[in-house]
C-alpha positions in Angstrom: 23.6 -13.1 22.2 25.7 -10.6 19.7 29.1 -11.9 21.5 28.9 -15.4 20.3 28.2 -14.5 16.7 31.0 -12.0 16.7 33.7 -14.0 18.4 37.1 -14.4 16.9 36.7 -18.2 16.6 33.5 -18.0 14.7 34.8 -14.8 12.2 37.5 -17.4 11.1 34.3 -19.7 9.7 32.8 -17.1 7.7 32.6 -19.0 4.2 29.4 -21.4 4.6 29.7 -24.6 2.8 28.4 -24.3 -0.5 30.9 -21.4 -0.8 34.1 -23.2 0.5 37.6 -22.9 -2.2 39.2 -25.2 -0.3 37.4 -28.2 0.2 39.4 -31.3 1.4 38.2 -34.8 2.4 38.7 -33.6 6.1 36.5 -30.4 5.4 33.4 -32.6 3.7 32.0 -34.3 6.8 31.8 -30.6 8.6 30.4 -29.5 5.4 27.6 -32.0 4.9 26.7 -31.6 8.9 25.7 -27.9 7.8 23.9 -28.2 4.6 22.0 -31.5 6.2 21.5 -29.3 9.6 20.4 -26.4 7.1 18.1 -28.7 5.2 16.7 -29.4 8.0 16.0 -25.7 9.8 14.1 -24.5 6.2 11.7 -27.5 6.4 10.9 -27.3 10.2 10.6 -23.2 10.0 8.5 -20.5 8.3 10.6 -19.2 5.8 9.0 -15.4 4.7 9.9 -13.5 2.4 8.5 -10.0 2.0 9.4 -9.4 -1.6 9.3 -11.8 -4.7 8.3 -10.5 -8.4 6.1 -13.2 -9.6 2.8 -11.6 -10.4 4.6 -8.8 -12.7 6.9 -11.2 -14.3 4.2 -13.4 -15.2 2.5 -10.4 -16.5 5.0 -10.1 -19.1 5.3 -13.8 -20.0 3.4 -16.2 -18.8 4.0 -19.4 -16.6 2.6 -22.1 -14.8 4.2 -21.2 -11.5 2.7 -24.1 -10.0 5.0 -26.7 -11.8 8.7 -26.5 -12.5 9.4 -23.8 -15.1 12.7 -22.6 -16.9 12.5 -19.0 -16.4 13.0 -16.9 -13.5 13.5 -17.2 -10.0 10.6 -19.0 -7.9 8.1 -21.7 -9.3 6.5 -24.2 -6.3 9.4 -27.2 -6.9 11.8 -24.6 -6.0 10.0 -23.4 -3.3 9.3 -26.2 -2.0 13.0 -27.5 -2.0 13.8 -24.0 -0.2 11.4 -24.6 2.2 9.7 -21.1 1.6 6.5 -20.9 3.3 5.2 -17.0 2.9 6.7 -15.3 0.1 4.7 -11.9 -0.5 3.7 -11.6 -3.6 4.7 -7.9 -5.0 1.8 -6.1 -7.1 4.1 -3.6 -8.2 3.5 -0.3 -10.8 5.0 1.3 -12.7 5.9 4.3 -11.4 5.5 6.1 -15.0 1.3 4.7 -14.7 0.6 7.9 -12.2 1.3 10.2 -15.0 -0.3 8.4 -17.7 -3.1 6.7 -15.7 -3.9 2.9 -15.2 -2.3 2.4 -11.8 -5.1 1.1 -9.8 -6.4 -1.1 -12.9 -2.8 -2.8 -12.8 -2.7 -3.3 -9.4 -6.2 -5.2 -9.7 -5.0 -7.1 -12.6 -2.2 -8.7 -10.9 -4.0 -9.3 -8.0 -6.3 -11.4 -9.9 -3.5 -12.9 -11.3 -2.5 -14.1 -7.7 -5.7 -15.2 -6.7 -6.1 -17.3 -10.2 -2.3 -19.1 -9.1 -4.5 -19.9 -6.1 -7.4 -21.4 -7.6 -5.6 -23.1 -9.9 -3.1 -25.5 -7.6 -5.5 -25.2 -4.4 -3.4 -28.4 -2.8 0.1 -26.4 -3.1 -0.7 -22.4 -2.4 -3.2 -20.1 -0.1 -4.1 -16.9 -0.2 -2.9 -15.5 3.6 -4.0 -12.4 5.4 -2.8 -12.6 8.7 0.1 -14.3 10.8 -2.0 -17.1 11.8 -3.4 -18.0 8.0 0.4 -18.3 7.1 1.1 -20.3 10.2 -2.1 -22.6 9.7 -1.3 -23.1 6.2 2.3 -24.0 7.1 0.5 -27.0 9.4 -1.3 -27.9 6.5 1.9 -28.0 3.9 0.3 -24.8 1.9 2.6 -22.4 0.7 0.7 -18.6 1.3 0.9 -16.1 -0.9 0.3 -12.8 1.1 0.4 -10.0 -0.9 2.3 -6.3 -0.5 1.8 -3.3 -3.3 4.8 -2.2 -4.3 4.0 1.5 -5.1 1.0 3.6 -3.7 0.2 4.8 -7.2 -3.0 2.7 -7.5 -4.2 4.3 -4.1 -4.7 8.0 -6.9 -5.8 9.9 -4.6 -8.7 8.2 -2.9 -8.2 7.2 0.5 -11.2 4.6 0.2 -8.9 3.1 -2.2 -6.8 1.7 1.0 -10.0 -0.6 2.1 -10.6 -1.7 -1.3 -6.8 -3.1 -1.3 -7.1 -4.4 2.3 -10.1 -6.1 1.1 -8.5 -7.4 -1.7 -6.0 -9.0 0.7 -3.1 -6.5 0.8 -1.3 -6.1 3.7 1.6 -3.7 3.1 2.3 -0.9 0.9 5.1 0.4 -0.1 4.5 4.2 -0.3 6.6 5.2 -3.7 8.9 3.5 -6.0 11.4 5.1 -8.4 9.6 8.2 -9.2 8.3 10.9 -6.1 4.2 9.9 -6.3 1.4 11.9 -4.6 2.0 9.9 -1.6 5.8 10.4 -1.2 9.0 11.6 -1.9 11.3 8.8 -4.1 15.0 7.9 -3.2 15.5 7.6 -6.7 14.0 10.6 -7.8 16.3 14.1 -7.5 12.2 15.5 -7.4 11.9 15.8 -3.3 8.5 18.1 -4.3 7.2 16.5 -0.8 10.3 17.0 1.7 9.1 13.6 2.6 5.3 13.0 2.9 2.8 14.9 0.9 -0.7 15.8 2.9 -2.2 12.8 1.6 0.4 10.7 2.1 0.2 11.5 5.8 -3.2 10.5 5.7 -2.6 7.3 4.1 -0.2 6.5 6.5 -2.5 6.7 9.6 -5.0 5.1 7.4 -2.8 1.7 6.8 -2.5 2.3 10.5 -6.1 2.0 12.1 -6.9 -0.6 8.7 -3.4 -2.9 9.6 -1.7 -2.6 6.6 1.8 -2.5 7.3 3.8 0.5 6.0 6.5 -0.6 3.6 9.4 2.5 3.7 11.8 0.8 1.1 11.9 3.1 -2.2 10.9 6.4 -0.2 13.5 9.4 0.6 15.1 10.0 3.9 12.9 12.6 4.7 9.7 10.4 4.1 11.3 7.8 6.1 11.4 10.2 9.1 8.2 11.7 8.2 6.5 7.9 8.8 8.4 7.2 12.0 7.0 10.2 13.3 3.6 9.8 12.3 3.0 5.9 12.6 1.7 4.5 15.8 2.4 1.1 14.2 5.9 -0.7 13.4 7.3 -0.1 9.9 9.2 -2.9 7.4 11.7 -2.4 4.8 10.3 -4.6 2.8 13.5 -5.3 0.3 16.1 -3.0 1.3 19.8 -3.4 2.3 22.5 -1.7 4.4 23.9 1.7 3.0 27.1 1.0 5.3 28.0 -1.5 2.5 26.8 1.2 -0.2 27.5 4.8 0.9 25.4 7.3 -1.0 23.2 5.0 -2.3 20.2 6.1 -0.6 18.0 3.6 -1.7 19.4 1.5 0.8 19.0 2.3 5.0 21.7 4.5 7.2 22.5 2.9 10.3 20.7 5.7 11.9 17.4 5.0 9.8 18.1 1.2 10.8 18.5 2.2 14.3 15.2 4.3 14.6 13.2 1.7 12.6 14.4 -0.8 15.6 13.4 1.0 18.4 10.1 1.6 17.0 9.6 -2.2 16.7 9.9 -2.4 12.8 12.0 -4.9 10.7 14.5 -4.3 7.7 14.1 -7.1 5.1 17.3 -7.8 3.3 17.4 -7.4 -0.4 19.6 -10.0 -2.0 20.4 -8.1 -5.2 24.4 -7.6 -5.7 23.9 -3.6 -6.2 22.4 -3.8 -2.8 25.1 -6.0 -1.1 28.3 -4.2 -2.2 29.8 -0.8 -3.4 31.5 -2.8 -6.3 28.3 -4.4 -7.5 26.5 -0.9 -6.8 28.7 1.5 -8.6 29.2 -0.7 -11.4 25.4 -0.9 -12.3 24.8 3.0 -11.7 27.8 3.1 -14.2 26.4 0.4 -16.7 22.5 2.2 -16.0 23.8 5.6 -17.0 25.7 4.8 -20.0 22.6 2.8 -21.5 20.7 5.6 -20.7 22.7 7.8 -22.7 23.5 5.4 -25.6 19.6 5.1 -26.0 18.7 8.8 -25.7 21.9 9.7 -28.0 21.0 7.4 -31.1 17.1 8.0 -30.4 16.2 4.1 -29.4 13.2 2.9 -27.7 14.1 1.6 -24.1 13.5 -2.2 -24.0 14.9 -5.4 -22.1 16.2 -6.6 -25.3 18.0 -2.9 -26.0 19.0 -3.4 -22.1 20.6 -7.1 -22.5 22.3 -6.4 -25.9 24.1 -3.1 -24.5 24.7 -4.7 -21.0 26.8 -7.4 -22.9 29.1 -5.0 -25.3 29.3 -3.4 -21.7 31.1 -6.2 -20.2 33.2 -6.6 -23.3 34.5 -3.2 -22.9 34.8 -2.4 -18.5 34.8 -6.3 -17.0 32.1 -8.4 -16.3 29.3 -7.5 -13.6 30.9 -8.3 -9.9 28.6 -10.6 -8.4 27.8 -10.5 -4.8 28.3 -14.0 -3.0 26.7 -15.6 0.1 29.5 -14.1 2.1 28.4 -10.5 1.4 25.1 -11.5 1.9 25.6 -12.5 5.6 27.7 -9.7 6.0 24.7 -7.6 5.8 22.7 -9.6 8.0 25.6 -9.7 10.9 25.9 -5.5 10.3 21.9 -5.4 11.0 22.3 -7.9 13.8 25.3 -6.1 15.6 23.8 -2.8 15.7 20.1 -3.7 16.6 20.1 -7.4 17.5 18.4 -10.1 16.4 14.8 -9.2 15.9 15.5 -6.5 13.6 16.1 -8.2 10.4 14.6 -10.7 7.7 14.2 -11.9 4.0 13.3 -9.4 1.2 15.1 -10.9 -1.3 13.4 -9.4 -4.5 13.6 -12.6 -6.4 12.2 -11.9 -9.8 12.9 -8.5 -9.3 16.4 -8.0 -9.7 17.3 -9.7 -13.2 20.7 -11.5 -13.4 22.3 -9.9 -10.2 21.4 -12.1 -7.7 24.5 -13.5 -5.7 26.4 -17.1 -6.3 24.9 -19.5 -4.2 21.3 -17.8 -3.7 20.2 -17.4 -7.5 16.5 -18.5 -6.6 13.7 -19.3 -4.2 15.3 -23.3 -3.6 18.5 -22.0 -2.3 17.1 -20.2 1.3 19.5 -23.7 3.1 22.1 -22.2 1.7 22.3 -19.0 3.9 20.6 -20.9 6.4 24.2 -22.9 6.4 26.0 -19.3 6.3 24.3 -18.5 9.7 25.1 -22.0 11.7 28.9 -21.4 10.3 29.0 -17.8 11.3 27.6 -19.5 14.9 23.9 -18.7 14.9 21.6 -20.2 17.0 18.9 -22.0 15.3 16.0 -19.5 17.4 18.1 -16.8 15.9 18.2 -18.0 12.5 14.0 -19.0 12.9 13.7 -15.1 13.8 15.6 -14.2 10.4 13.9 -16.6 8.4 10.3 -15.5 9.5 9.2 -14.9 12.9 10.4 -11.5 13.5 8.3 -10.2 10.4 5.6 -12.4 11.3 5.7 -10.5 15.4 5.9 -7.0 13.5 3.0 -8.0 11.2 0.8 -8.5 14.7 1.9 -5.2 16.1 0.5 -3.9 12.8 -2.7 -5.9 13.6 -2.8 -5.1 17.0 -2.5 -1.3 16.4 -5.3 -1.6 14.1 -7.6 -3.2 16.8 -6.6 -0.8 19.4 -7.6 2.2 17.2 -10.8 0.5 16.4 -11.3 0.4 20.1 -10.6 4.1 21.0 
């Protein structure tokens, strides 16, 4: 299976299509065979993908996500034209809200906001809580709309809290985000008060086991990460994370080892799509750029904003070079470095659209541009079952693991 995707013939095709510098008239017929064959593939799978920003985004200006709109990264058209079937909806929290309070109530605000998408455009999105809703729904032309909580913040303590958000329709959690919370150690946070786990987080962890919530490691320390795949009798996801083989030291992404373990214990690593995630260029760059605004704004005593962030990210790129995007070609190189060392049930889509600003590669700036990796894959010689595994099954066979965990607990 590995062998034909890493032959020497095929590593001479690895620019897909929509990539190509040196299109000739000869070229174009091989060209429009993929994208048409690519097309094709996104509407006859299910395309998932574990981690897009909508609910928060919309939380900070609102749109119509059922219609075509001009701002961000996924609206239905695009989805649509992508062919994306399950993209989890992130309820994500601030990691600052466990010190001040008001996790739990922003968690329940943008689910709300999720279900009101839903009830809103009833012919064109679902709500989905299991493998088979997003697989009936795909029958029935519905996009789902499963949802993951990106921080365990709005748990705060209560371990009742984890059945309120599975009853509310959550189905992973992702333990901490950029600051260490009372569930876990962060990877961006130099605080490792935890070593990994705290005691509650343990607890949650075999909670979201015997409920079937799956646990998301992306955000969490090494240590946590080794903490869970000791303690959890279920499969793990990465939910949006990347390969730190492309980004050494950047711990936010997985070691091969971490990818490895994760593997063998049936889980899945999600690819995240933003450039700081793909390459050591793109990655060092925007720690460089993120520490020099934080010291410009702390020096002249300026409130942090996105407006602040976008005016000092420009005189940035006046003065060191303009931000190194990632392209589709780094992005598959990812995917074949997963493949490679743990084959191809291992890996998936966790793009973070919405969730990653202006860094997303060339070639897969939004949700209606999934055929255009889908082409990278059949000209790096994928199989089309391969590629259906990467685009949604493999995290749709972990999810049942998860679920089938949780009914085997229930039994014992």
């Amino acid at each position: 299976m590995i062998a034909r995707i890493f032959t020497a013939f095929i590593c001479t095709l690895t620019v897909c299509a929509c990539n190509s510098t040196n299109d000739t008239a000869g070229d174009a017929p091989v060209e429009n065979d993929l994208a048409s064959r690519a097309a094709e593939i996104a509407k006859q799978s299910i395309i998932v993908d574990t981690h897009i920003d909508v609910p928060y985004r919309l939380e900070e200006k609102w749109d119509d996500v059922s219609v075509a709109t001009e701002d961000g990264d996924f609206d239905y058209p695009r989805a649509v034209t992508g062919g994306l079937n399950a993209p989890f909806m992130s309820i994500y929290t601030p990691a600052s809200l466990e010190a001040d309070g008001g996790s739990k109530d922003t968690a329940e605000k943008l689910i709300d906001m999720v279900y009101g998408i839903v009830e809103s455009a009833p012919d064109k999105f679902a709500i989905a809580t299991s493998p088979d809703q997003v697989e009936s729904q795909f029958k029935s032309g519905l996009i789902s709309l499963p949802l993951g909580m990106e921080n365990g913040s709005p748990i705060e303590g209560d371990i009742a809290n984890l059945q309120h958000f599975f009853d509310r329709g959550v189905r992973y959690i992702t333990l901490a985000h950029s600051l260490s919370n009372h569930i876990s150690d962060s990877s961006y946070d130099e605080n490792h008060q935890w070593d990994g786990l705290s005691d509650f987080g343990e607890k949650v962890v075999m909670e979201m086991n015997r409920l079937g919530i799956m646990v998301d490691i992306s955000h969490v320390s090494d240590a946590a990460f080794y903490d869970v795949m000791e303690l959890s009798s279920a499969p793990a996801v990465a939910s949006h994370s990347s390969a730190r083989h492309f980004t050494p030291g950047f711990e936010r992404n997985m070691s091969d080892d971490m990818i490895v373990e994760l593997a063998k214990r049936g889980g899945v690593i999600m690819i995240n799509f933003g450039s700081s995630f793909i390459t050591e260029e793109c990655q060092k760059y925007s720690e460089a750029r993120s520490d020099s605004y934080d010291e410009y704004a702390d020096s002249n005593s300026l409130e942090k904003s996105d407006e602040l962030r976008n005016t000092f990210n420009a005189s940035y790129a006046d003065e060191h070079g303009p931000f190194p995007f990632a392209d589709i070609k780094d992005v598959l190189d990812q995917f074949d470095h997963v493949v490679q060392l743990v084959g191809i049930d291992h890996v998936g889509i966790g793009s973070d659209y919405d969730g990653v600003g202006d860094s997303l590669p060339s070639g897969l700036k939004d949700v209606a541009t999934y055929p255009n990796l889908i082409a990278g894959f059949l000209s790096r010689g994928y199989a089309e079952d391969d590629i259906k595994q990467i685009l949604g099954l493999n995290l749709l066979r972990t999810w049942r693991a998860v679920e089938a965990t949780a009914a085997e607990l229930a039994g014992s």
